[in-house]
N, C-alpha and C positions, 0 to 999 in steps of 0.2 A: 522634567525629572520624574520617573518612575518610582513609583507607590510601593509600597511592602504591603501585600493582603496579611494580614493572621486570620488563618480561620479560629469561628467562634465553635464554642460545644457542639451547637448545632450542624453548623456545617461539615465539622468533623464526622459525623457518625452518620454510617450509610442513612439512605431515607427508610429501607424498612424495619432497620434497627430502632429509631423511632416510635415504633407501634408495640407498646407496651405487651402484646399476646405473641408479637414474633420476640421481643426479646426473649422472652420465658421458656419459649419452644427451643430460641438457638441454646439456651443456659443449660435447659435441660437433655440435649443433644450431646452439648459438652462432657456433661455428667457422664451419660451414657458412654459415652465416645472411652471413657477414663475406665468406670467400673464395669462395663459387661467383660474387655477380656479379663480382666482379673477376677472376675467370677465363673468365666468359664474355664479360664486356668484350672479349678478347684471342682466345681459342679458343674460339669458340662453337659447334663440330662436336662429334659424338658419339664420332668416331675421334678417335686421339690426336694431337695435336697436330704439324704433320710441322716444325713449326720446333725443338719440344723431342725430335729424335729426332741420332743421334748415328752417322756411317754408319764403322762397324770394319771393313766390308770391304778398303780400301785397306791404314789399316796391319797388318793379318793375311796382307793376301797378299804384303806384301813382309816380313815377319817367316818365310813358307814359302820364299819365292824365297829367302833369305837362306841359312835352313838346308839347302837343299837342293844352294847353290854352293859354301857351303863345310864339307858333311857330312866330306869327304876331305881335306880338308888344313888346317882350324882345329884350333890347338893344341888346345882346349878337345873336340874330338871324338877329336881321336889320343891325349892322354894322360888324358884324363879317362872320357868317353863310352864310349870304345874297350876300355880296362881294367874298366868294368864291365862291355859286355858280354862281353867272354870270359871273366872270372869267372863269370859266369852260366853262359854254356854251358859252362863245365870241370866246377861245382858241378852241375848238370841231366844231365851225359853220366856223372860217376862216380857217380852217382846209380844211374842206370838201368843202367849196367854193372855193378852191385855186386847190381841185382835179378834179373838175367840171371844170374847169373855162378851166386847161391841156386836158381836151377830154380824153377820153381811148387812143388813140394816142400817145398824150405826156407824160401819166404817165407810161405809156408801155417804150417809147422811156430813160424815165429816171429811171424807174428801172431797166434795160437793161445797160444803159450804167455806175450807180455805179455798177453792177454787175461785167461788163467787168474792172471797173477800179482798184476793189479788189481782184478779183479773177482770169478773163479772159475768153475768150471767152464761153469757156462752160457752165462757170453759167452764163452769159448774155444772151444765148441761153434758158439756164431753166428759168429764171426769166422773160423774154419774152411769154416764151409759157403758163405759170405759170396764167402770168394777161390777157392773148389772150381768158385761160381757161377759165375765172372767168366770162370773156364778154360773152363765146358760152354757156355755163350755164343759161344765161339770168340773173346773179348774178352780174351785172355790179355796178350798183346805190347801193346796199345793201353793197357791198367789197370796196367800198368807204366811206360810213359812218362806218361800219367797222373798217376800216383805218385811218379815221379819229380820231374816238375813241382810238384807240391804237395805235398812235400818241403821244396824249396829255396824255393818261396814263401812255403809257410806259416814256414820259419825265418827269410825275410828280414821278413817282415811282424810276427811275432812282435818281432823284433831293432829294428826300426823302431818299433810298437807303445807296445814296453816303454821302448823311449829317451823315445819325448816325453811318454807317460805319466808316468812316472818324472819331469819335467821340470814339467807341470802339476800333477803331485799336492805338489810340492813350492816351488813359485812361485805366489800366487794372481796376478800378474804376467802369467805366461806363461801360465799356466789360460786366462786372459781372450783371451789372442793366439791360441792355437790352436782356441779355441772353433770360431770362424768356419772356421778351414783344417779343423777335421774335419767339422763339419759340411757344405762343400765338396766335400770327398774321400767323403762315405758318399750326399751325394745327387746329385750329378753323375754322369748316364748314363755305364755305362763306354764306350758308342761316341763320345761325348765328347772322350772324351781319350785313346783309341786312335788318332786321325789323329796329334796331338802328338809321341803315342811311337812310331808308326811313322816318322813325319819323323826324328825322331834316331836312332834305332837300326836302322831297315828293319825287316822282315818276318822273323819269327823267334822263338825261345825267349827272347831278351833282351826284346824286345819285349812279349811274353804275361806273363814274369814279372814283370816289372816295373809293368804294368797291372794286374796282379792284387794288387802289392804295396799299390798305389795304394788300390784296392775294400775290401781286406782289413784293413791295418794299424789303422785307425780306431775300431773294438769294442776291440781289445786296449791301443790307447791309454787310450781312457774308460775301462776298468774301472781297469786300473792307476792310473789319477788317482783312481776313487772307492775303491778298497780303500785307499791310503795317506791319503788322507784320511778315510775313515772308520776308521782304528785309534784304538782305544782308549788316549785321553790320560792315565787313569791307569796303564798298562802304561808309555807313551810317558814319564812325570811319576817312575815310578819310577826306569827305566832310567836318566833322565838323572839323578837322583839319587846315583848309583852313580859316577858319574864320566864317563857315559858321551860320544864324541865325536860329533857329527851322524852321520859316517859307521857308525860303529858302533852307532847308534842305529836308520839307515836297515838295515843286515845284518841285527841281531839283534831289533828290534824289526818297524821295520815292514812291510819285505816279508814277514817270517812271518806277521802278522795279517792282509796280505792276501792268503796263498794263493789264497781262494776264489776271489777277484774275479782274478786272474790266470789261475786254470785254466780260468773261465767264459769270458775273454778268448781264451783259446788254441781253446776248443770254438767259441766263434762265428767267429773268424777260419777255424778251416779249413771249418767251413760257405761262408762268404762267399765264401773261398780257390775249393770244389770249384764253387760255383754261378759263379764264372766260367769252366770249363773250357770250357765250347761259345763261349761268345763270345771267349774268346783265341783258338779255333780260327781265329776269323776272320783272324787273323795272325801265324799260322802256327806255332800250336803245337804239333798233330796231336796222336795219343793219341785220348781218347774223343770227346772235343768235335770232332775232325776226321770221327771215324765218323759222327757227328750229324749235322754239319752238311750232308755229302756225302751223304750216307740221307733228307733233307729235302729238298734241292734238286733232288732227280731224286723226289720226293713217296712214297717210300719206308718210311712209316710203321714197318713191322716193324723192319726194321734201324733203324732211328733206337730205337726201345725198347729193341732187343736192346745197343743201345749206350748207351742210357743209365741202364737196370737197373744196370750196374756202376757208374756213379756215384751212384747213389743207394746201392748197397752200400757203397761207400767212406764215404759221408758217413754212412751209418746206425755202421758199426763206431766210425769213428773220434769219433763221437759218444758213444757206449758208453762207451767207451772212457776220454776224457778225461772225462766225467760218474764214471766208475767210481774213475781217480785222485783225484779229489776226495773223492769221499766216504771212500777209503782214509786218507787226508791227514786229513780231519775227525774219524778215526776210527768211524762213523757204521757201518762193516761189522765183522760179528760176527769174532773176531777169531778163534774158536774152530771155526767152522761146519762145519770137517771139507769144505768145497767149494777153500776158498783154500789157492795156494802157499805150502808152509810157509817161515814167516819165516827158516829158516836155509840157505836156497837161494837165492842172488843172482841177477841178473842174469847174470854169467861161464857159469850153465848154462843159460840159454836163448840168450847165444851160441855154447856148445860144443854142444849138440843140434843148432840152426841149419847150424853147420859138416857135422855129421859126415851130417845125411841132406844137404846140399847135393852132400858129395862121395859118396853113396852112390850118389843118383839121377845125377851124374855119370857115376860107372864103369860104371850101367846104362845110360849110353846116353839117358837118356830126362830130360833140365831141361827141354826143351821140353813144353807141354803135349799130351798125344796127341790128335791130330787123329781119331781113332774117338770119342772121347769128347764130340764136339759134341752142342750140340743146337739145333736149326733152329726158331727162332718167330717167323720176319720171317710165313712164308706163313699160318700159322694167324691171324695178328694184323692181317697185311692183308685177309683173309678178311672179321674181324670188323669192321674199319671200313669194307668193304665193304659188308657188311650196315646197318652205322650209316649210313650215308649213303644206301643204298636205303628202306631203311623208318624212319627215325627223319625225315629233313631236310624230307619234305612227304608232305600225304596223311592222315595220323594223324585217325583218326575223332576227334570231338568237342575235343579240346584242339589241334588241329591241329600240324605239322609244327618242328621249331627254326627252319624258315627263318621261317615266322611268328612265332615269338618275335622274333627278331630283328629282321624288317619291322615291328613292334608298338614294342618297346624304344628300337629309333630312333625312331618315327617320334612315340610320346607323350612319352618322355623326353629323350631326346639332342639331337632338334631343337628342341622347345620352351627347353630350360635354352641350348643356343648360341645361338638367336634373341635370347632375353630378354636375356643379356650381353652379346651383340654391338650390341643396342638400346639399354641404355641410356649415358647420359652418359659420356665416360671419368671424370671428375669422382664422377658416382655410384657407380661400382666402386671406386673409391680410398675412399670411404666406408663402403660395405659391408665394404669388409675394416678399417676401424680400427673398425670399435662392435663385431663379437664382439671382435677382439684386446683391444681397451681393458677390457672387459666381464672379458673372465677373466685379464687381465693388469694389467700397470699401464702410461702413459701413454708408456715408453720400448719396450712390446711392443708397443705400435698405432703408434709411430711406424718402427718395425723392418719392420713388416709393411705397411707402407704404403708406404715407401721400397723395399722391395722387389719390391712391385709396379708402384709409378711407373718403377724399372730398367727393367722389361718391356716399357715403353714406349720410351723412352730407346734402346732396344736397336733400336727399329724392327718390333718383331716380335707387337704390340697385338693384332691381330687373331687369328694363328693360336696365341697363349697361349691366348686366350677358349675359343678351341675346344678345345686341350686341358683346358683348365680344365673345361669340361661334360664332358667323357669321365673329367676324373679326380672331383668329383663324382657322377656318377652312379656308376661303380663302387665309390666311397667307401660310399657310400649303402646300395648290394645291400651288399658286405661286412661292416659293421656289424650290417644285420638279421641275415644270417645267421650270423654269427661272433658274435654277443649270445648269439640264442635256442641257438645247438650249445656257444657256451661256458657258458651257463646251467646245458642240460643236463646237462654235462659236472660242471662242481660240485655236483651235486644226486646223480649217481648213479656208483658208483666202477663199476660196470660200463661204461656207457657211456664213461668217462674212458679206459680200457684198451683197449674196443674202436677210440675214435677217435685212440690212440696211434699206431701204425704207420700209418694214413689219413693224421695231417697231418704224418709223417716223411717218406712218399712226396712229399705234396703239396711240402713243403717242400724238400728235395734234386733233386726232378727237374728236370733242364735244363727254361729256358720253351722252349727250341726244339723240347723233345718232347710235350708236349701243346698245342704252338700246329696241329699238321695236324688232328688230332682236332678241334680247336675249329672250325679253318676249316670241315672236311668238315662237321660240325652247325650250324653258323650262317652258312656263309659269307663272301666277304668284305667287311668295311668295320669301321664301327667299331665295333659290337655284339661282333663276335667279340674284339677288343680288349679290351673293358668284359668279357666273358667270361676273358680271359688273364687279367688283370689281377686279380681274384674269386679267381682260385684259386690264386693266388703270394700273395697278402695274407692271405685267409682262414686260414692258419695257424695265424701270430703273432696276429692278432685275438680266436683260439679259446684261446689258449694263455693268452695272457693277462689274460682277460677269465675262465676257469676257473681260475687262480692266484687272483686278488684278491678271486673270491668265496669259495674256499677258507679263502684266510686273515682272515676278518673273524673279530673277536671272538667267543668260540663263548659267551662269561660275554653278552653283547648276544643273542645267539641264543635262549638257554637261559632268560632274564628274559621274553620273548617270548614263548617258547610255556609259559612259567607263568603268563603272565596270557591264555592262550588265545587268543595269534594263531593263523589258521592259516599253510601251508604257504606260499602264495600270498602276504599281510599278510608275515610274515617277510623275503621276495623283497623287496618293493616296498615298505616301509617300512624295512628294517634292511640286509637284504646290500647291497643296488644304490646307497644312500646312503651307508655306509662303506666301500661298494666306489671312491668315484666317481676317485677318481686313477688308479685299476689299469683303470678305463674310459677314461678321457682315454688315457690312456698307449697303451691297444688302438687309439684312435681316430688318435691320431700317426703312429703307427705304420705303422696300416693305409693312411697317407695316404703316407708314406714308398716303401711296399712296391710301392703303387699307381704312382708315379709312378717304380718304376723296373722298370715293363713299359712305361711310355711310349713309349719306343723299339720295343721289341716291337710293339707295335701299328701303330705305324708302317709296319712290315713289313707286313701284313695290311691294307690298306686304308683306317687310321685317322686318317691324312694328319699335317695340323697340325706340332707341335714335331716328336713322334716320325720323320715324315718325312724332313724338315731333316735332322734329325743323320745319320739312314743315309744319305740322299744327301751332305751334305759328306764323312763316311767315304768312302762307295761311291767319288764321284768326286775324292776330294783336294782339295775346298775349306772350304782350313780358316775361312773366314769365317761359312760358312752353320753350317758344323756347332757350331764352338765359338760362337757367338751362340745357337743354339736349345739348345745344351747349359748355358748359361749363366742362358737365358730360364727354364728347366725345374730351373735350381739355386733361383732369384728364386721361384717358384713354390712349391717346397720348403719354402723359409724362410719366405715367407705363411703356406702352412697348418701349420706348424709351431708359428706364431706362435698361430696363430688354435685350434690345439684343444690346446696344452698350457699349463695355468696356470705361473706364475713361484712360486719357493718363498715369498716373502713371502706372495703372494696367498692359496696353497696354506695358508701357516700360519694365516692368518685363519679358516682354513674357509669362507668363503667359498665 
């Protein structure tokens, strides 16, 4: 007697229907299949649509006119606006009167001695020589106001930070609400929304700190949300056990378990904090970023170094530094090591040292830093970029000249990738960006990233994204390669790790205004030397990151591998690179972040597109152009955001 098969689900549905990344493709086909002629019924141009465009020009410029008639006598400016900023500048002036007041002497003596009391002699030794630097530079008075400045910003951002932190780690409500606003505030160019805050506040210290609080506060929010969410619910399960009340739960529980992620918060904010000093210069911070900026615009390469060594100094110590409390806090430093301040010495003695050489050096006469103890390396350094630019920019036997790199790099990469985007469909670009999003996401990350880029449109501004969008993949692209293969190497050998230590600290701290002349002088202007800035502000974090998560892969997966006689190479490409791959997406986000916020940078340099836009509505006060391209280049952001980092559901799939 013959059998009745039923097929099961399974066997129903073809075999490569099956594969979760072809279904998505057939789904989104389908899609397609349905809405391109009905869009091309209506808009059948390859530009975007100019009925679906939305012009903000008008009410942006009477939102400026507004602010501008009634900056002086709207309550909201006098009792509001007005009190913070002269809180700023009281908090910024006792600041820097208090560092003046210690002589180079005593601010030496007491960064030197929290050095020693966190960490131990050896960084008390670098942090000494560190501020000795800043003095032989002739960069004494400027790394004071400076410091001053990021001071009071790093506390206000810290203050601000930790609030809404504090707020999302404890609301998954408000978690969801402030997503977007930080995400906003960490990829919105700060020339953006420096026109904003110069409209209310004018040109000034309120003005700088306040833009920088803007830049800054947003690392130290995320962390604080993910350390109190990441404590430990049986600590948390005990405590309340005990009797304990929410608030005393939050004191005694979980801000302790997130020290970490708190002090990590504090380390990247004054990073973030110093890497905006040159561009607050631009309104009117002064200090180093003013030396900078002033040393560049008269093309003054030496002085612009000489001025911004110190703030790479600043940013290397203070990094130490809080890297150093941490691990003190973790207990993780040897407690006995005969280097560190002994535990029965507080704080009270490196204020009473501080005092007594502040008034030693006083009564001698000498807080100032002595002016024989310069030392002069504008001319030597101009010299050498002299030389860079005679013999390095054209001529070069066989590999020829960087200006031919450059004429090369445009002209196979840059042009080709803008042509192709600006050719095809707008319809087709809207697609290209939902099948990766959808692909390593789910259905609400390709609709995120698709609505973000139809904005771009919306905005008016279709064409010159495209073109930034070629500039910021292409750069994406170099970075990658080379931030893969140097972070490769970098996990594979503790030597190279160490040597490319202080490489991507420099790379990482130095104003982009000081190695934007150097790039120009070697490639020129346009948008190669752009794609060039942009490579070497990113490459960092790329390297950093991408050597962390092959670090930490399973060393028991490792160890199984080379006993069944993988070799070096097999191990790479079969085990690290594939248990690496989130700590890789994560590089790649990143690098796409970092990228797009030299955008503006480039801009300067001949790279035209968004970045342009924005320095001219800065440059000239229209806030339409600017905040529109500033906005277009936030829309951008969140695409590729979308598009190279998986969602945690996805993420747990393995997938």
């Amino acid at each position: 007697m013959a059998t009745l098969t039923v097929p099961t689900a399974n066997t129903a549905i073809p075999g490569f229907l099956r594969n979760r990344a072809a279904a998505k493709l057939l789904a989104l086909a389908g899609i397609a299949a349905i809405l391109v002629p009905l869009v091309n019924s209506h808009w059948g141009s390859n530009a975007w649509p100019h009925a679906l465009t939305v012009d903000l020009s008008k009410p942006l410029a009477t939102a400026s006119d507004w602010v501008i008639d009634n900056r002086d006598s709207h309550p909201l400016f006098l009792y509001f606006f007005g009190y913070v900023s002269n809180a700023v500048v009281l908090a910024v002036r006792a600041v820097y009167l208090t560092l003046l007041a210690a002589g180079w002497a005593g601010v030496t003596a007491f960064g030197a001695l929290v050095a020693w009391r966190l960490g131990g002699v050896r960084l008390a030794a670098g942090t000494a020589i560190a501020f000795l630097a800043c003095g032989a530079l002739g960069m004494w008075v400027p790394t004071m106001q400076t410091l001053a400045l990021m001071v009071v910003a790093v506390l206000a951002s810290v203050a601000v930070g930790a609030l809404l932190g504090l707020a999302a780690g404890l609301s998954d409500r408000l978690d969801r609400a402030l997503r977007p606003v930080l995400d906003t505030m960490q990829v919105l160019p700060a020339f953006a929304y420096l026109l904003p805050v110069v409209l209310v506040f004018g040109i000034g210290v309120p003005a700088a700190v306040l833009a920088t609080v803007v830049y800054a506060a947003p690392p130290m929010a995320r962390l604080t949300a993910l350390g109190l969410r990441g404590a430990d619910p049986e600590v948390l399960e005990a405590v309340e056990s005990l009797g304990a009340t929410a608030r005393q739960r939050l004191l005694t529980a979980r801000i302790p378990l997130a020290r970490k992620e708190l002090l990590l918060g504090l380390n990247q904010t004054i990073m973030m904090a110093l890497s905006m000093a040159v561009i607050a210069s631009v309104i009117g911070a002064g200090g180093l970023g003013d030396r900078v900026y002033q040393a560049l615009a008269s093309v003054d390469v030496g002085a612009a170094l000489a001025a911004g060594i110190p703030i790479v100094l600043l940013a290397v110590v203070l990094d130490r530094v809080t890297a150093a409390a941490g691990a003190a806090g973790d207990g993780s430093a040897a407690a006995g090591d005969g280097s560190r301040w002994p535990r029965t010495i507080g704080w009270p003695y490196a204020l009473a040292v501080t005092v007594a050489v502040a008034l030693a050096t006083r009564l001698l006469g000498a807080l100032d830093w002595p002016a024989s103890w310069g030392l002069d390396i504008a001319e030597p350094v101009n010299r050498a970029v002299d030389w860079m630019t005679a013999h390095l920019y054209s001529g070069v036997p066989v590999v020829g000249g960087t200006a031919d790199w450059a004429g090369h790099f445009t002209t196979w990469i840059l042009d080709p990738v803008r042509s192709g985007l600006q050719w095809l469909p707008w319809w087709a670009v809207l697609l290209l960006v939902a099948a990766p999003a959808w692909l390593i996401g789910t259905w609400r990350t390709a609709l995120t990233a698709v609505l973000a880029m139809a904005a771009i449109g919306v905005l008016g501004v279709w064409e010159p994204s495209l073109d930034t969008l070629s500039q910021v993949l292409a750069a994406v692209a170099v970075t990658l390669v080379l931030g893969f293969a140097t972070g490769i190497a970098a996990a594979r050998s503790d030597r190279v790790e160490r040597a490319l230590r202080p490489v991507l600290d420099v790379f990482q701290t130095m104003p982009q205004f000081v190695y934007l002349i150097p790039v120009v002088a070697l490639f020129g202007v346009g948008r190669a030397p752009a794609v060039a800035a942009a490579v070497v502000y990113a490459l960092p974090a790329v390297v950093r990151i991408t050597a962390q998560g092959l670090r930490q892969v399973d060393p028991a997966a490792l160890e199984s591998a080379r006993s069944l006689g993988a070799t070096g190479r097999q191990q790479l490409w079969q085990i690290q690179l594939p248990l690496a791959r989130r700590s890789l997406l994560l590089a790649a986000n990143q690098g796409v972040v970092l990228v797009l916020a030299v955008v503006i940078i480039g801009g300067l340099v001949g790279a035209g597109a968004l970045g342009y836009d924005v320095a001219f509505g800065l440059a000239q006060g229209d806030l339409a152009t600017g905040l529109v391209a500033g906005a277009a280049i936030v829309c951008l952001g969140l695409m590729l955001d979308r598009v190279t980092q998986p969602t945690e559901r996805r993420a747990k799939k393995g997938a």
